[in-house]
C-alpha positions in Angstrom: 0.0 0.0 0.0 1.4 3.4 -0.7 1.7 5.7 1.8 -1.0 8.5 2.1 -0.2 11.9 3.3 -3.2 14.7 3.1 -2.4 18.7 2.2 -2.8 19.7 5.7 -0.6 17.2 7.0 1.7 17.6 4.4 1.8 21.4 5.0 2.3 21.0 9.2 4.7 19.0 8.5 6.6 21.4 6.1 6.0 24.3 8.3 7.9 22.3 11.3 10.5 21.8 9.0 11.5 25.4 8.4 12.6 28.2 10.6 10.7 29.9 12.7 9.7 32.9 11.2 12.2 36.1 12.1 11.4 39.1 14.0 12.4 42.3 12.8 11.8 45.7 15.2 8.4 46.2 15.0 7.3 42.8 16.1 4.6 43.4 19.0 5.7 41.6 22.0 2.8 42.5 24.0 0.1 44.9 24.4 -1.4 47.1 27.0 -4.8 48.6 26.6 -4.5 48.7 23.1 -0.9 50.3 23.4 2.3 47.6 21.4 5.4 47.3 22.7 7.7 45.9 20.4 11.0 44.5 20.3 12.1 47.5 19.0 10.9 49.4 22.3 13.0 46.5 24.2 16.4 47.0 22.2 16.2 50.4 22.7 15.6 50.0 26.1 18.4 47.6 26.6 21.0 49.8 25.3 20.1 52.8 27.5 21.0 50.4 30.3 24.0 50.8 32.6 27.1 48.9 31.4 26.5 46.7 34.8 22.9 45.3 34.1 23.9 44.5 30.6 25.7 42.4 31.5 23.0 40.5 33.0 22.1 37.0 31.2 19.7 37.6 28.2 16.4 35.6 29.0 16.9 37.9 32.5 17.3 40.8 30.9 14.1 40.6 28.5 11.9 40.0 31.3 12.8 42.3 33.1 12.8 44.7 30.2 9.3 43.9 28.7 8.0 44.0 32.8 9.4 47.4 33.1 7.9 48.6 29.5 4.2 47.4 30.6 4.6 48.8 33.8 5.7 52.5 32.4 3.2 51.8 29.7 0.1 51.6 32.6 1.3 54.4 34.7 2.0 56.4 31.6 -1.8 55.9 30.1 -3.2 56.3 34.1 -1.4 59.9 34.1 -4.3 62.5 33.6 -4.0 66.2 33.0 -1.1 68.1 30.9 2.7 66.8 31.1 4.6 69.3 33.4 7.3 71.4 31.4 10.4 69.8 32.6 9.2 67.3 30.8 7.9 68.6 27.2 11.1 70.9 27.3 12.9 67.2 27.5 11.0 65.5 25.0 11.7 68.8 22.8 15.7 68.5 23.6 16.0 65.0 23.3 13.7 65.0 19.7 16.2 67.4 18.5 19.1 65.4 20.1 18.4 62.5 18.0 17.2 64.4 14.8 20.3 66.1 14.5 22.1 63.2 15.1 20.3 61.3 12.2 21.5 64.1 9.7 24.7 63.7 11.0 25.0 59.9 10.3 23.5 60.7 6.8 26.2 63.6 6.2 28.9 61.3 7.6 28.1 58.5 5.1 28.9 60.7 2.1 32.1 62.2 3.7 33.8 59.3 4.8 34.8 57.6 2.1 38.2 56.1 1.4 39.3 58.9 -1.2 38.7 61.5 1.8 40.5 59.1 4.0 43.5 58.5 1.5 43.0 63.0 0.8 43.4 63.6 4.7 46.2 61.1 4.8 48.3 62.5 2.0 47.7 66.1 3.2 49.1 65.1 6.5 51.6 62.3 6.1 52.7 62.6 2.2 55.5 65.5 2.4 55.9 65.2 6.5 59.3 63.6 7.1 59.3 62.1 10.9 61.6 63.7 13.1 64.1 62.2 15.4 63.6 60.3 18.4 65.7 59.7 21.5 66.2 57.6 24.2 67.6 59.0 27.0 68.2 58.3 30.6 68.9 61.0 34.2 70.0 61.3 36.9 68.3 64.8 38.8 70.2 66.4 41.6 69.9 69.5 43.8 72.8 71.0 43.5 75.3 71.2 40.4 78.2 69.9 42.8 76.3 66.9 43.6 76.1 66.8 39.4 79.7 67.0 39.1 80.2 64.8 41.4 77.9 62.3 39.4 79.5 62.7 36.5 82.7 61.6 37.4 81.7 58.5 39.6 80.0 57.3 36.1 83.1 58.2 33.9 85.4 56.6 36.6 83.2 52.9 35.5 79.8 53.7 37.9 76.6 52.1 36.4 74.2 54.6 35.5 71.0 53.0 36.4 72.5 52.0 39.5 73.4 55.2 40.4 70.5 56.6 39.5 68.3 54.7 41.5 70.8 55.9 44.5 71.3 59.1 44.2 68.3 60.7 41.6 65.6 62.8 43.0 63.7 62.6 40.1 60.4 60.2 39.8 62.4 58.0 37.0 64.9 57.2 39.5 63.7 54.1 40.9 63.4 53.1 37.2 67.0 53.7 36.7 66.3 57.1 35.2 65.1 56.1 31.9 62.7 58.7 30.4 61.8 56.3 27.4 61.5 57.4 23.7 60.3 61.4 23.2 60.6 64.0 20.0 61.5 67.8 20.0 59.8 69.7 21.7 58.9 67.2 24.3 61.3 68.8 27.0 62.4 71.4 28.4 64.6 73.4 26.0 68.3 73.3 28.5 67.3 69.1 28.4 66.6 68.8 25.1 69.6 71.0 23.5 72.1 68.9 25.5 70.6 65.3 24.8 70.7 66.5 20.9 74.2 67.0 21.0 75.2 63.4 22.6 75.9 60.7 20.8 74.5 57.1 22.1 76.0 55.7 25.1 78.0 59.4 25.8 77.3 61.4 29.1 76.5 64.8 29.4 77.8 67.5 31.5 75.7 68.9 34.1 72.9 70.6 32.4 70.8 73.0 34.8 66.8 73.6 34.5 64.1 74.7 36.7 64.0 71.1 38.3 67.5 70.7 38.9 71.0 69.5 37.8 70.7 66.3 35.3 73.1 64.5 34.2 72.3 62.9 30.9 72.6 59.8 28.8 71.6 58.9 25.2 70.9 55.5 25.3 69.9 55.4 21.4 67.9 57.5 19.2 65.5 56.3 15.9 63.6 57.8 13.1 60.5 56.5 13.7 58.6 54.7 10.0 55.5 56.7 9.0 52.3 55.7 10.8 50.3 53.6 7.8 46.5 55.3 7.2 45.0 52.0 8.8 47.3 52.6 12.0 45.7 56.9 11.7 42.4 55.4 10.3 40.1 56.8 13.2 42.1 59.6 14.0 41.6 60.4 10.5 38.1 59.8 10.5 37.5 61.6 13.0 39.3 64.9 11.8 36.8 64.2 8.6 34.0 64.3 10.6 35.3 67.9 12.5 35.8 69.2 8.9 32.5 67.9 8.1 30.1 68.8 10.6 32.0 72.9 10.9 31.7 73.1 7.1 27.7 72.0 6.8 27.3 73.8 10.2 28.8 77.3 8.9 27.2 76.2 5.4 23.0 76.5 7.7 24.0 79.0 9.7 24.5 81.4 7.1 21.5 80.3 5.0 19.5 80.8 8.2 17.4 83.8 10.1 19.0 83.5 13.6 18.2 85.9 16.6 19.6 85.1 20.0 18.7 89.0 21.2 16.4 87.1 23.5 19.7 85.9 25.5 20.9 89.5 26.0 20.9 90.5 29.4 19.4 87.2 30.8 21.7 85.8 34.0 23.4 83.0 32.6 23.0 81.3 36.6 19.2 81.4 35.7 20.6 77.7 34.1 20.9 76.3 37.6 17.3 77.5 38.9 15.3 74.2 38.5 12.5 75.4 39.9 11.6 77.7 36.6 10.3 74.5 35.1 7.9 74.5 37.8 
């Protein structure tokens, strides 16, 4: 006998075969007097959440989420009379917020793309060669005889990180006096001139500044390679969208009827008086 399926079976069974079908944002998850909430209310609910309850495991998480959404949803349609002002003026500021926002992210998608990337890159990088980069230990000391002294217990064989960890008053000290890598500009200008003039592995003379006597070693120096536009990428990107957002900015305002004579003469402490909104 052959077997015998009928269309409806034949079509429950197909249906258990496939996928369930998938939500999508505006999928109702439950109602409330006529009022949805969908799973679009609960994911943007979720992500307003401190860091700390996010972290909570998921099927916790969406009931507490849809609980709290029905319960705002029945105090919110019990609430009688007009809203107070604090919080229209909230609604108002946070509509505008997020508006503003949206034209942003639509202005952003034109502007970054990888020629204004590569543009901003070349304009930065192409005809910059890096400057040079040293290495360089101290040893800071109150007084210039204590330097001198110094300096000739390390020319006489002393081991400079040894001694500095003795005898520097500086905060490297305990680290052997090793400042680690830095370019022009990043110290003082006395510092600087005399750790340009070493070569690696020589010791300065005393060298005085407004923290003291140093004594000075180059330990090595480097010309550091170009940084590559993935290694700059979101600095870059976000130097585009500065440009970007000035530019279209400046572009509004002057097409625009402003007036701010309103704020003339109004105490800018008025700001802290909460109880205006009353």
């Amino acid at each position: 006998m052959k077997p015998f399926f009928s269309l409806p079976a034949f079509g429950l069974l197909a249906a258990m075969a496939l996928p369930a079908a998938a939500e999508d944002a505006n999928t109702v998850v439950a109602t409330v007097n006529g009022t949805d909430i969908t799973i679009g209310h609960m994911i943007i609910a979720r992500a307003t959440l401190p860091p700390r309850f996010q972290e909570l495991p998921d099927d916790v998480l969406f009931t507490g989420i849809l609980d709290q959404l029905v319960q705002q949803t029945l105090l919110a349609q019990s609430y009688e009379g007009d809203l107070p002002s604090r919080v229209t003026l909230s609604l108002e500021n946070e509509t505008r917020s997020l508006t503003a926002g949206e034209e942003l992210e639509k202005l952003f998608e034109g502007a970054l793309t990888d020629e204004a990337l590569q543009a901003t890159y070349d304009a930065r990088f192409a005809d910059e060669t890096p400057g040079e980069e040293y290495n360089a230990s101290h040893i800071l000391l109150e007084t210039e005889e204590e330097a001198i002294a110094v300096k000739a217990e390390i020319d006489a064989g002393a081991d400079f990180a040894e001694t500095a960890k003795e005898k520097s008053t500086g905060p490297s000290g305990p680290n052997g006096g090793e400042l680690g890598w830095f370019g022009t500009g990043a110290m003082v200008p006395s510092f600087e001139a005399a750790v340009i003039t070493l070569e690696p592995g020589e010791v300065s003379d005393p060298v005085q500044t407004q923290f003291g006597w140093h004594v000075i070693v180059l330990n090595e120096t480097r010309v550091p390679d170009q940084p590559t536009l993935e290694e700059v990428r979101e600095e870059l990107e976000n130097e585009i969208r500065e440009a970007t957002v000035n530019a279209y900015v400046e572009e509004l305002t002057a097409d625009a009827e402003i007036d701010q004579s309103g704020a003339e003469g109004v105490d800018p402490a008025l700001l802290k008086d909460l109880t205006l909104l009353d």
